[in-house]
C-alpha positions in Angstrom: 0.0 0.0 0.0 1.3 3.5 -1.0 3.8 5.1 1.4 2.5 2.5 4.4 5.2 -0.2 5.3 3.4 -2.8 7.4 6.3 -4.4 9.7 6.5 -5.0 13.0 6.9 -1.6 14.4 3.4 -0.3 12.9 2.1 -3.4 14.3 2.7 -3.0 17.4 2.4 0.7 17.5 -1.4 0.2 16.0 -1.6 -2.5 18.7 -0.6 -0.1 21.6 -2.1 2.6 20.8 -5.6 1.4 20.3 -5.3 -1.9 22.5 -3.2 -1.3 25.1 -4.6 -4.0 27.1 -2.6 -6.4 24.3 0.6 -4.2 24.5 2.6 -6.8 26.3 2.1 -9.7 24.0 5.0 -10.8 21.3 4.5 -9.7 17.9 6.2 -11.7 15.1 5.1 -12.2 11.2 3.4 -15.8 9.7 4.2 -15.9 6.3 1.1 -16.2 3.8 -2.0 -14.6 2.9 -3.3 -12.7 0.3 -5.4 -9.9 1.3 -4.3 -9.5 4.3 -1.0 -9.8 5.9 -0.7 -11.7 8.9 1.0 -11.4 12.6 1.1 -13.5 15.3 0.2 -11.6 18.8 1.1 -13.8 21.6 0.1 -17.7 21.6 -3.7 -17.1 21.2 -4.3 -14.1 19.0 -3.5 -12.8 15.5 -3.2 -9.1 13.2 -4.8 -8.8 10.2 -3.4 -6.2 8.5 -5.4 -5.4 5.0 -2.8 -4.7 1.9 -5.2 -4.9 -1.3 -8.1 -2.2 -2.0 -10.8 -5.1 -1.1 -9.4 -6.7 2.4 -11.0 -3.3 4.8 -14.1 -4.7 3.4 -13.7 -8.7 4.1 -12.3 -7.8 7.5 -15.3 -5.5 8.4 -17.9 -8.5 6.7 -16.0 -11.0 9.4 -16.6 -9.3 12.3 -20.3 -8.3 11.6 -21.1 -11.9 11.0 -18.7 -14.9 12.3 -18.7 -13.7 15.4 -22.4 -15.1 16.1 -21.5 -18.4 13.5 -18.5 -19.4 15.3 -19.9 -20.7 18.6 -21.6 -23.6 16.6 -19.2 -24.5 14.4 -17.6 -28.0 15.1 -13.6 -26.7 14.1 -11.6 -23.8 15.0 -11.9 -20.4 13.5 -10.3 -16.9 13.3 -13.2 -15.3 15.4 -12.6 -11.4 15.7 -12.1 -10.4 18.7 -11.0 -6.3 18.2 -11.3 -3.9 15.8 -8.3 -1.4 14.8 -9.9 1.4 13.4 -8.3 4.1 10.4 -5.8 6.0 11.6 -2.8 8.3 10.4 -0.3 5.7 11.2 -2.5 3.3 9.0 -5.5 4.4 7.0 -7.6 1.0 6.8 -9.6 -0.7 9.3 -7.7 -3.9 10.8 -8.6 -6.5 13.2 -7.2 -9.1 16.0 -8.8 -12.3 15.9 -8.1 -16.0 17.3 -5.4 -17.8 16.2 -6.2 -20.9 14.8 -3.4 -23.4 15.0 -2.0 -25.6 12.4 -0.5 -26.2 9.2 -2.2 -24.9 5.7 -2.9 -27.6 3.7 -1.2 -26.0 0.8 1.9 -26.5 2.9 0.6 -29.8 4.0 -1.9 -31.8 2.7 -5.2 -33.6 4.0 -4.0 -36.8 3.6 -7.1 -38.8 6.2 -10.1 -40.2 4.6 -11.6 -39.0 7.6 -10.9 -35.5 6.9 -14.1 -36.4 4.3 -16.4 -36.9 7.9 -14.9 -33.7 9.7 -15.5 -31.6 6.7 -19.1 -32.8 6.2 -19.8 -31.4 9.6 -18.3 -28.8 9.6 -20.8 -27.9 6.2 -23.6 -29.1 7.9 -23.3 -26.7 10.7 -22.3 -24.0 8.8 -25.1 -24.3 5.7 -28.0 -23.3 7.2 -30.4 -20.3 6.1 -28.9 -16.9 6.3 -30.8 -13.9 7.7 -32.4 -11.6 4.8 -29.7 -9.1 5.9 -27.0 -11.6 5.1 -23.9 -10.2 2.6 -24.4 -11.4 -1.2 -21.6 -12.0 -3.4 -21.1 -11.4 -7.3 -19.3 -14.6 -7.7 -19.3 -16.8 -4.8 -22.8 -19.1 -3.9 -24.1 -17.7 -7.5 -26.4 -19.5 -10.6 -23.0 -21.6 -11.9 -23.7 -19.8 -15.3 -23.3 -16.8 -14.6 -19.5 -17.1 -14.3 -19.1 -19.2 -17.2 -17.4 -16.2 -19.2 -14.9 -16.4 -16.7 -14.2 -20.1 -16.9 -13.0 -19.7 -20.3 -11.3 -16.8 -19.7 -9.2 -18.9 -17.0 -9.6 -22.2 -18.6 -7.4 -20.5 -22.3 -5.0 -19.1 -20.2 -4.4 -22.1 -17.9 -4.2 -23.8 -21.5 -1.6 -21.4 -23.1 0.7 -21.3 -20.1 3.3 -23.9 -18.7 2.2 -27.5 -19.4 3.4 -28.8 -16.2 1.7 -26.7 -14.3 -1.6 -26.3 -16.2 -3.2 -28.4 -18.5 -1.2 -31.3 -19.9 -3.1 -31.5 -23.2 -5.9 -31.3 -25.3 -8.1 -34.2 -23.4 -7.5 -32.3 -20.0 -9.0 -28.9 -21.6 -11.9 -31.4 -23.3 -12.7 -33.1 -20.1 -12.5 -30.0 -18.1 -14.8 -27.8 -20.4 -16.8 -30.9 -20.3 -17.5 -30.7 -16.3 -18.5 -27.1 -16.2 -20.9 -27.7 -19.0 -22.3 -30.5 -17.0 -22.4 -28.3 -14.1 -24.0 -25.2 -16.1 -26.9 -27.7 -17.1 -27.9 -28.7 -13.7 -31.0 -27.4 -12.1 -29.8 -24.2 -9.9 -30.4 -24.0 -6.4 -34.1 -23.7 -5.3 -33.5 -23.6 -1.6 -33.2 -20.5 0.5 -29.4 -19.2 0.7 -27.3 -20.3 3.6 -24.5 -19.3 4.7 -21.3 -19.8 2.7 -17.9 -20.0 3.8 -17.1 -19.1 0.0 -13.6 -19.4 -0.6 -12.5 -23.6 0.8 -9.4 -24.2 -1.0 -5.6 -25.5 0.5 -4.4 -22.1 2.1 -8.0 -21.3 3.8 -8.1 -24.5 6.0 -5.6 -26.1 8.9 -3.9 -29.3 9.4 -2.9 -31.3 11.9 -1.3 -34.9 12.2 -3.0 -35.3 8.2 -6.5 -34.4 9.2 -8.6 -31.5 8.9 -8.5 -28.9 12.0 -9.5 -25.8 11.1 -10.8 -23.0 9.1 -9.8 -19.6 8.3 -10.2 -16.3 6.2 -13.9 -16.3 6.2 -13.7 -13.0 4.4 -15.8 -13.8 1.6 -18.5 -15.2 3.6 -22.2 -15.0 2.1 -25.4 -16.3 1.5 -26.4 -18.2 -1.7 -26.2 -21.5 -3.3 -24.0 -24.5 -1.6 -22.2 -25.8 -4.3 -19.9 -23.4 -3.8 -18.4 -24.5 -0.4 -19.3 -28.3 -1.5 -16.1 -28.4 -4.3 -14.2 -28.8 -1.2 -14.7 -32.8 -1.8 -12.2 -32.2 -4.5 -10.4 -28.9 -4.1 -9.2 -29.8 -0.3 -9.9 -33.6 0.3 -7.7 -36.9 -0.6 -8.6 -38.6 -4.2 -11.3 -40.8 -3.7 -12.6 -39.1 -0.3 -15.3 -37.3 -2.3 -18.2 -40.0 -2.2 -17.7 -40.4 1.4 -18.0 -37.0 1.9 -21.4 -36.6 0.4 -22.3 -39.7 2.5 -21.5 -38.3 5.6 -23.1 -34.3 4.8 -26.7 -36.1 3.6 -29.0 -34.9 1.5 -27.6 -33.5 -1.6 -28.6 -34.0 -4.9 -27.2 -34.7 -7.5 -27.6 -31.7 -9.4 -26.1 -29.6 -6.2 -22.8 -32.4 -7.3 -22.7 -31.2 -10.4 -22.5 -27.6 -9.6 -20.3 -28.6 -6.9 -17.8 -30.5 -9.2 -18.0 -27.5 -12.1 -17.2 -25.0 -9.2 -14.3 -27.4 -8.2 -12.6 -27.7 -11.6 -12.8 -23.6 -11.7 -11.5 -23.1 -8.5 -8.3 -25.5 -9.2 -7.7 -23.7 -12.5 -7.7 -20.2 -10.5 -5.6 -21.7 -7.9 -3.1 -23.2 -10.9 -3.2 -19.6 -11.7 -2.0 -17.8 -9.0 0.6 -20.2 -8.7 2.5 -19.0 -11.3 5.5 -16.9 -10.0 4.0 -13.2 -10.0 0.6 -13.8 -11.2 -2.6 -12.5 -9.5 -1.1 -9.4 -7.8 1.0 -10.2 -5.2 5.1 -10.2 -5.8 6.0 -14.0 -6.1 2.7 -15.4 -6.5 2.0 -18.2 -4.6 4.2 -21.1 -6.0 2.7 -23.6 -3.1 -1.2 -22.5 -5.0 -0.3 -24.4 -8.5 0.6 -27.8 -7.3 -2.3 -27.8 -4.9 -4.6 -26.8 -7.7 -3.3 -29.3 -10.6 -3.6 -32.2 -7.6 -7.6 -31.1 -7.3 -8.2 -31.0 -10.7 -6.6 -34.2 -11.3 -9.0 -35.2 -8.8 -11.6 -33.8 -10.3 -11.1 -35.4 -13.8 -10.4 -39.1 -12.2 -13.9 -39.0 -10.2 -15.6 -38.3 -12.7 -13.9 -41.1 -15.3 -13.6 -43.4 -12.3 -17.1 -43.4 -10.1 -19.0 -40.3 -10.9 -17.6 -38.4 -7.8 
């Protein structure tokens, strides 16, 4: 952000100034995130500190709502605690939440079929319908068609990049144009919208000893169609974890698969993406992103040769 270093010193100058309760605790940086950068503040807390033009407004949509989601959630997450408000030091809202403990699975893998059982739940407690007041998103819990001008845009430029890290051939751009249509020609979701987590993929969730343990960056949370958060079964879990994931949530057609599995396919190419060195905004990119993303879209491509899921 223009002329606004965030390092430790405006961390903990922000922190002592407007929390000086929380003055005391140890201050150091986690590597990671996207739209907001992230510090550690003693054992149990975290900073969120927002660096792109959209974070102030995620942050401020996570402490209106998760606060009141979180006590019935079944896993850990980043509940806000404090708000930092705008300030000449720093001119965008931040906030101090929980720290959730673990390793991202984009550093470490789910690698548990069980993971299939703890994410179900987790789903199950989070899905249900969302007050009339409830943020909507543009792209996240929508009608799957609606963003199919931006499946091709990401689908021809995963297919005119590096090989290895995209799309190995013609088949794979075949069979993956083939999913989405699939998904586009599903029913849509005739349900009232529930709440969405709306962004599951390997750097948004925890691990711990291969399982699932928690959840974070709920920034993009919203109301709408489940689909969305149900790609997971591909995007996060083990190959072949997907059917007993869809056991153990209940209750989902398959039409809601379908979207579920076209929403999967574009969220691996996005995450293939943004794993190419500089791509997507931040310096670097996020080179731990593409392999994650190529792994869930193999996935995705086996199920559906394979079983069906």
């Amino acid at each position: 952000m223009d002329g606004f270093e965030i390092n430790e010193n405006l961390v903990r100058s922000l922190v002592r100034e407007q929390h000086p309760d929380l003055a005391g605790l140890d201050v150091r940086e986690v590597v990671g995130g996207w739209d907001n950068q992230l510090w550690r503040l003693g054992d149990e807390l975290a900073v969120r500190m927002p660096r792109t033009e959209r974070a102030p407004s995620l942050l401020r949509n996570e402490h209106r709502w998760l606060p009141a989601l979180a006590p019935r959630l079944p896993l850990p997450v980043p509940t806000p605690v404090r708000i930092g408000e705008p300030s000449a030091r720093f001119p965008r809202p931040w906030t101090i939440a929980t720290w959730v403990p673990g390793e991202p699975a984009d550093h470490a893998p789910i690698s548990h079929d069980s993971a299939a059982d703890t994410l179900a739940g987790f789903l199950q407690a989070l899905h249900v319908k969302a007050p009339v007041e409830a943020p909507v998103s543009k792209d996240r819990g929508v009608p799957v068609e609606t963003l199919t001008d931006g499946f091709e845009r990401t689908l021809d430029e995963v297919a005119s990049g590096d090989a290895a890290a995209g799309l190995r051939d013609v088949r794979d751009v075949r069979d993956v144009r083939d999913v989405w249509d699939e998904a586009v020609a599903a029913p849509g979701w005739e349900g009232p919208p529930v709440w969405l987590h709306g962004d599951l993929h390997p750097a948004n969730v925890v691990v711990s000893d291969g399982t699932l343990s928690g959840v974070i960056d709920f920034g993009d949370m919203c109301a709408g169609d489940p689909a969305v958060d149900l790609a997971a079964a591909w995007v996060l879990l083990p190959a072949g974890a997907a059917a007993r994931f869809f056991d153990a949530y209940a209750h989902v057609d398959e039409a809601t698969i379908r979207r579920a599995r076209g929403l999967a396919a574009l969220k691996s190419l996005v995450l293939i993406l943004i794993g190419r060195a500089g791509d997507r905004g931040l310096p670097g990119g996020k080179p731990t992103w593409g392999p994650a993303g190529r792994a869930a879209l193999d996935r995705v491509l086996v199920s559906v040769q394979e079983t069906g899921l």
